[in-house]
C-alpha positions as CSV (number, residue, x, y, z in Angstrom):
1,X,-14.8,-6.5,16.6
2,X,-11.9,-9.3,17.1
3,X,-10.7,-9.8,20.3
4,X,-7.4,-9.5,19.2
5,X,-5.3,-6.5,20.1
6,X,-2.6,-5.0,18.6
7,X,0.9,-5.2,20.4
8,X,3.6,-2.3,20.0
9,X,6.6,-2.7,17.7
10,X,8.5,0.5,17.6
11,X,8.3,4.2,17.2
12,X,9.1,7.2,16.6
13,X,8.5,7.2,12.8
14,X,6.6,10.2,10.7
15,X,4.3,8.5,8.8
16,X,4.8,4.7,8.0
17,X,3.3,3.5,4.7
18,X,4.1,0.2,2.3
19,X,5.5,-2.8,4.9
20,X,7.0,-5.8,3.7
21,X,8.1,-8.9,5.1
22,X,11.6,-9.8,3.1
23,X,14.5,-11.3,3.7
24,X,13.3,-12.3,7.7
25,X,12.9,-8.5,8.4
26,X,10.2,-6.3,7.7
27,X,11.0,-3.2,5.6
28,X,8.9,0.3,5.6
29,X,9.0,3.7,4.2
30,X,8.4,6.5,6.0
31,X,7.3,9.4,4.4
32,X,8.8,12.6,6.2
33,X,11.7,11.1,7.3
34,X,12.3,10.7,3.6
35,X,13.9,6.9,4.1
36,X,13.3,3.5,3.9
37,X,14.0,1.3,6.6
38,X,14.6,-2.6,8.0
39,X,13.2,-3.5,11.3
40,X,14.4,-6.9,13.1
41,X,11.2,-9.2,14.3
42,X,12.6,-7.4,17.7
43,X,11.5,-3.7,16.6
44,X,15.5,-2.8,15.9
45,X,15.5,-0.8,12.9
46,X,18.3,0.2,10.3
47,X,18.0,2.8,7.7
48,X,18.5,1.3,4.4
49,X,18.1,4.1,2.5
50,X,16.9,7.7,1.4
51,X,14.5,8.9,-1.2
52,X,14.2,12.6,-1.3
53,X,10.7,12.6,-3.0
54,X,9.2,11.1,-0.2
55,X,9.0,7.0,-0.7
56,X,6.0,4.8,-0.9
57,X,5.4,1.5,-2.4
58,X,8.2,-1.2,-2.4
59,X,8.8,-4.3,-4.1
60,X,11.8,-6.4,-5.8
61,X,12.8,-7.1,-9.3
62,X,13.6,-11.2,-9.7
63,X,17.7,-10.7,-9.5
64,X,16.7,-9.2,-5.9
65,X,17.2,-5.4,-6.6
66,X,15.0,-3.3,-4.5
67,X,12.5,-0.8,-6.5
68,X,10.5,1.9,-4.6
69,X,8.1,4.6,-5.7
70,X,9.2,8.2,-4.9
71,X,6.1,9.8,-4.8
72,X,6.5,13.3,-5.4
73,X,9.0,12.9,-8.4
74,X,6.6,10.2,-9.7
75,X,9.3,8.3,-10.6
76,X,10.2,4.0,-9.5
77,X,13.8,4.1,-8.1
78,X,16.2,0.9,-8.3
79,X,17.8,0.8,-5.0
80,X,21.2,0.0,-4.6
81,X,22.7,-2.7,-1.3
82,X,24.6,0.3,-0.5
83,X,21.8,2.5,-0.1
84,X,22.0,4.6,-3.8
85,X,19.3,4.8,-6.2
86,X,19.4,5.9,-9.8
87,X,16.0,5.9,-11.6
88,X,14.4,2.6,-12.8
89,X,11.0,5.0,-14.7
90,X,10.1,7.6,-15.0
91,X,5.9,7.9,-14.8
92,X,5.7,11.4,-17.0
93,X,4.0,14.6,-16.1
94,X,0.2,12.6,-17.2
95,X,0.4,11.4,-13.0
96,X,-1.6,13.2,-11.2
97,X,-0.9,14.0,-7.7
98,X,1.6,11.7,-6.2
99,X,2.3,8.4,-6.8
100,X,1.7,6.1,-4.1
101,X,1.7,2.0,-3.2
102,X,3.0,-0.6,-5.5
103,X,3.0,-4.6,-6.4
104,X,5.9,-5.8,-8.1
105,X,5.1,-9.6,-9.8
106,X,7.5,-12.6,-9.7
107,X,8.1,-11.0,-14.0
108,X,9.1,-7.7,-12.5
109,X,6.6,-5.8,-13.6
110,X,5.5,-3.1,-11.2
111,X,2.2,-1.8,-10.2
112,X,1.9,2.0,-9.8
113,X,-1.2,3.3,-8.2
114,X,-1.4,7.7,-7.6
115,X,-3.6,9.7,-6.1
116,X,-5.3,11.5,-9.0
117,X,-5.4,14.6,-7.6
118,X,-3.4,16.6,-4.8
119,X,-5.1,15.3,-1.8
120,X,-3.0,17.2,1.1
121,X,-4.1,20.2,-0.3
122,X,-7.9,19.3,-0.4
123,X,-8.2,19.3,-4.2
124,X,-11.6,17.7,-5.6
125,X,-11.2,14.2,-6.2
126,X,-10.4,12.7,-9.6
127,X,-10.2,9.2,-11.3
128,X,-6.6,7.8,-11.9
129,X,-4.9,4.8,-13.5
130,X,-2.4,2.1,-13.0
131,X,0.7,2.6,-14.1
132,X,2.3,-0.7,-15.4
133,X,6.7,-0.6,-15.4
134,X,8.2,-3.1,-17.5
135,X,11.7,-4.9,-16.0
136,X,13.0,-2.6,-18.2
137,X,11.5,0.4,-16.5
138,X,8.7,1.4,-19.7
139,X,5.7,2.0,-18.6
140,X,2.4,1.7,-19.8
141,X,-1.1,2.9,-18.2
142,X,-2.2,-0.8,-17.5
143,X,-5.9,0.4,-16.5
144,X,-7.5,3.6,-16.1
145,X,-10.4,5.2,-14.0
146,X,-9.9,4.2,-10.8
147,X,-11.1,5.7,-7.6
148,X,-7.8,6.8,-5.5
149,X,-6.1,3.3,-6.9
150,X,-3.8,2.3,-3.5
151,X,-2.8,-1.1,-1.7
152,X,-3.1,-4.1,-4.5
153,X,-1.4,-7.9,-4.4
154,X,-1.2,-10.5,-6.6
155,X,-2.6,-13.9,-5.9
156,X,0.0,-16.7,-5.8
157,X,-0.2,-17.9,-9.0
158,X,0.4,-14.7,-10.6
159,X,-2.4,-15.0,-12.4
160,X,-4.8,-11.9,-10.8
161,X,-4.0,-8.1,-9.9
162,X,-6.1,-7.0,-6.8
163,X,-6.3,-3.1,-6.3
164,X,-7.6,-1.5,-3.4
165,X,-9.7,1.8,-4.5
166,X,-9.9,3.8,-1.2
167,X,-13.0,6.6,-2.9
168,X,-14.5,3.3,-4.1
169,X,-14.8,1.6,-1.0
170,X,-14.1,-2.1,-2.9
171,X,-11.4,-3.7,-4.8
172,X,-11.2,-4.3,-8.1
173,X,-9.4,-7.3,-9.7
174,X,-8.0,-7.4,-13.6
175,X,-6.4,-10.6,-15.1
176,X,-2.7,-10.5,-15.2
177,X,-1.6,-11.5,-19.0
178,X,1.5,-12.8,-20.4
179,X,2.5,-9.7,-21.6
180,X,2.0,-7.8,-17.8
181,X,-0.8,-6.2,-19.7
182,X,-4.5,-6.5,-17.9
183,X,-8.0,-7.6,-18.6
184,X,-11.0,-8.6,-17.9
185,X,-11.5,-5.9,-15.0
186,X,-13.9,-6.8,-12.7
187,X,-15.2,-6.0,-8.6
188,X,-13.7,-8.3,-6.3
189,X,-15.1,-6.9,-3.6
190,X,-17.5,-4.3,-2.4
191,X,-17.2,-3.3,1.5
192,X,-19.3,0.0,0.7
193,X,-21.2,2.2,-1.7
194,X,-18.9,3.9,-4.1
195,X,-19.8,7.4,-3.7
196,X,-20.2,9.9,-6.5
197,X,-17.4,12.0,-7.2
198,X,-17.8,15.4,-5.8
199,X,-15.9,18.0,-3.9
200,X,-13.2,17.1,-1.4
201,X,-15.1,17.4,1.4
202,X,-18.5,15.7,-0.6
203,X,-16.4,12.4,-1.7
204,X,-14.3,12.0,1.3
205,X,-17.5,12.7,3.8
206,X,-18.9,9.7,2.1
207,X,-16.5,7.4,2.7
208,X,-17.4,4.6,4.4
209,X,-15.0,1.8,4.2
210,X,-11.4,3.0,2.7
211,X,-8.9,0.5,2.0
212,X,-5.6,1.7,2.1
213,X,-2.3,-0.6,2.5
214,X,-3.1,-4.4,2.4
215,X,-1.9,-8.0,2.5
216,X,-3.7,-11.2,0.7
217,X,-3.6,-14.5,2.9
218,X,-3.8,-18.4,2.3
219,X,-7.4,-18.5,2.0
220,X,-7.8,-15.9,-0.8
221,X,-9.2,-13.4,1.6
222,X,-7.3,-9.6,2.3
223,X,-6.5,-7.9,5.3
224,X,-6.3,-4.5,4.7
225,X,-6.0,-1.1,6.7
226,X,-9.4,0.9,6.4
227,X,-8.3,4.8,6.4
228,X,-11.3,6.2,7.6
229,X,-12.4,3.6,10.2
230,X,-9.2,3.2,12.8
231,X,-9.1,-0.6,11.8
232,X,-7.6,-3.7,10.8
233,X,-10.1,-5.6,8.3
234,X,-10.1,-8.8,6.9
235,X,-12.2,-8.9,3.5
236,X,-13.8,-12.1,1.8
237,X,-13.8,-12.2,-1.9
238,X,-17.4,-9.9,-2.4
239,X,-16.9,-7.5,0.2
240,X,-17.6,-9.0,3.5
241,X,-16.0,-7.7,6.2
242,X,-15.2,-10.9,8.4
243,X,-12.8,-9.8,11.1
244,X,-11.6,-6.6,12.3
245,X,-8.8,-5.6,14.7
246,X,-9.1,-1.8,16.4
247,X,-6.6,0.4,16.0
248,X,-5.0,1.6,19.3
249,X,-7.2,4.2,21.0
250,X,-7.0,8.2,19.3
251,X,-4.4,6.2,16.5
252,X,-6.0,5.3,13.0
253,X,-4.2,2.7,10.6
254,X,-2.8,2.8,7.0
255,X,-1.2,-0.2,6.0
256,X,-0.4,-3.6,6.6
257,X,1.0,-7.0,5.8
258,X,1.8,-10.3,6.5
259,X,5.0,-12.1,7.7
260,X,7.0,-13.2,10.0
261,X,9.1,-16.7,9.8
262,X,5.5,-18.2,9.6
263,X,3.7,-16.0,7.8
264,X,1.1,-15.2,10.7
265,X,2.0,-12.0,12.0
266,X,0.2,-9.1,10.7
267,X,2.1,-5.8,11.1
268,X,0.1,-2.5,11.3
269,X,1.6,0.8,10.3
270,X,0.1,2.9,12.6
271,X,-0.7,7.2,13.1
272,X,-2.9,9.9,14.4
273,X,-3.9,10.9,10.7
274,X,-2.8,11.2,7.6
275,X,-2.4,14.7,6.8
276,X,1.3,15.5,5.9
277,X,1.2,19.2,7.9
278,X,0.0,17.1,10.8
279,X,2.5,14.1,10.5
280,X,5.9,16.0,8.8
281,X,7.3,17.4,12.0
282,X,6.6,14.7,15.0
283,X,7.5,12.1,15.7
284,X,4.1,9.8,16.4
285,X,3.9,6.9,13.8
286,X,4.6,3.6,15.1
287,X,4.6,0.4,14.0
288,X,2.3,-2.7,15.4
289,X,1.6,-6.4,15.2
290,X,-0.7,-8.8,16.0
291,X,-0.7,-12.7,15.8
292,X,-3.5,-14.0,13.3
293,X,-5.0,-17.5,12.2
294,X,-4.4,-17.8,8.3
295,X,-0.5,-16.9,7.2
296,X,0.4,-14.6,3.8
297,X,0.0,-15.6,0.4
298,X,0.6,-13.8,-3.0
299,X,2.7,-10.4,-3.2
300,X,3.8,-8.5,-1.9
């Protein structure tokens, strides 16, 4: 376990989930509040918008527009400077469960992981693709089969796709093509045994290592929030688990990334759980950060 301790950046949120660093502020969306929000390196936070279908992943075209995933409408919203949306794709009634995190590349092409399967309710797990969006907002199922596909990034040369797969316990990287398209699919890293796809309680039970929300830094390795074990982990390309952070005592973590004006600052997104009839009504997400060696690299 690192020394290193994470340091309180504000509160009061539902449930935190895809931070960025843009723009010298970090942005968030919080699912039961229903918005997406700025916070100031100072914790002050501004409301830059709201998504009615509960937002997720974040990203932003190359003229600077804002895209987000609203998850329950599984659709990717363009979102205005005034705070409007109008709908950038729709991902069709083929998504199962919600969608969820997203990587936008320098092209604009986006990223879409889902769930597979309604997870809230306790449904038996199911394998579920990527959903690649165009600039143009078509989209495309850019891989398939994937074991709750959630955080990914994009190494800086554009040239490699990372995604987290949180029932897989690993990561599994594609090559990024001309065309947006992806091949040559291969493990990048494998912190855990993939279990077997069961029941609910079967797969999840199994679970030993489940990468949710991440960040890639300068020496190709990710920091990523592990959903199952309260921590902060930092993963070398196989699998090895190199450095972890603990998440604040009774709190678990769900995402994170790398920014700041140096790139060193690693913010956590931080709750009791994840449940949404747990999370929806309180007010006990917060956000943290914590100083680290290495600074970001890649997208998002």
């Amino acid at each position: 376990m690192s020394e290193r301790t994470l340091s309180p950046l504000s509160g009061g949120g539902c449930f935190f989930e895809g931070p960025r660093w843009h723009d010298g502020r970090w942005w968030v969306s919080d699912f039961y509040r229903h918005g997406i929000f700025t916070l100031s390196p100072d914790g002050t936070e501004t409301q830059i918008a709201e998504v009615p279908g509960q937002p997720s992943g974040l990203g932003w075209l190359p003229d600077g527009t804002l895209l987000a995933v609203s998850m329950k409408d599984n659709q990717v919203l363009r979102v205005a400077v005034d705070g409007s949306t109008e709908v950038h794709a729709e991902l069709g009634d083929q998504v199962q469960g919600p969608s969820n995190d997203m990587v936008v590349s320098a092209s604009g092409v986006a990223y879409v992981g889902s769930f597979g399967f309604d997870l809230m309710a306790g449904a038996d797990p199911r394998p579920s693709p990527i959903y690649g969006v165009s600039p143009e907002g078509e989209v495309t199922v850019a891989a398939e089969d994937l074991s709750f596909p959630n955080g990914s990034v994009i190494t800086p040369d554009g040239s490699t796709l990372i995604v987290g797969e949180t029932m897989g316990c690993r990561y599994t990287a594609f090559t990024i093509d001309a065309d947006g398209s992806l091949s040559d699919r291969r493990i990048w890293g494998q912190m855990a045994p993939t279990p077997p796809i069961g029941s609910f309680a079967e797969t999840l039970g199994a679970v030993t290592v489940g990468p949710d929300g991440c960040t890639l830094d300068a020496e190709g390795h990710i920091w990523a929030a592990d959903a199952i074990g309260a921590r902060l982990i930092r993963i070398a390309p196989g699998g090895e688990i190199v450095e972890e952070i603990a998440a604040p005592e009774g709190q678990g973590v769900f995402a994170c990334m790398l920014g700041g004006d140096d790139g060193h600052t690693l913010l956590a997104c931080v709750a009791p759980d994840f449940f949404e009839h747990a999370r929806r009504e309180v007010r006990e997400a917060s956000l943290a950060t914590v100083t680290v060696d290495v600074p970001h690299a890649g997208l998002p």
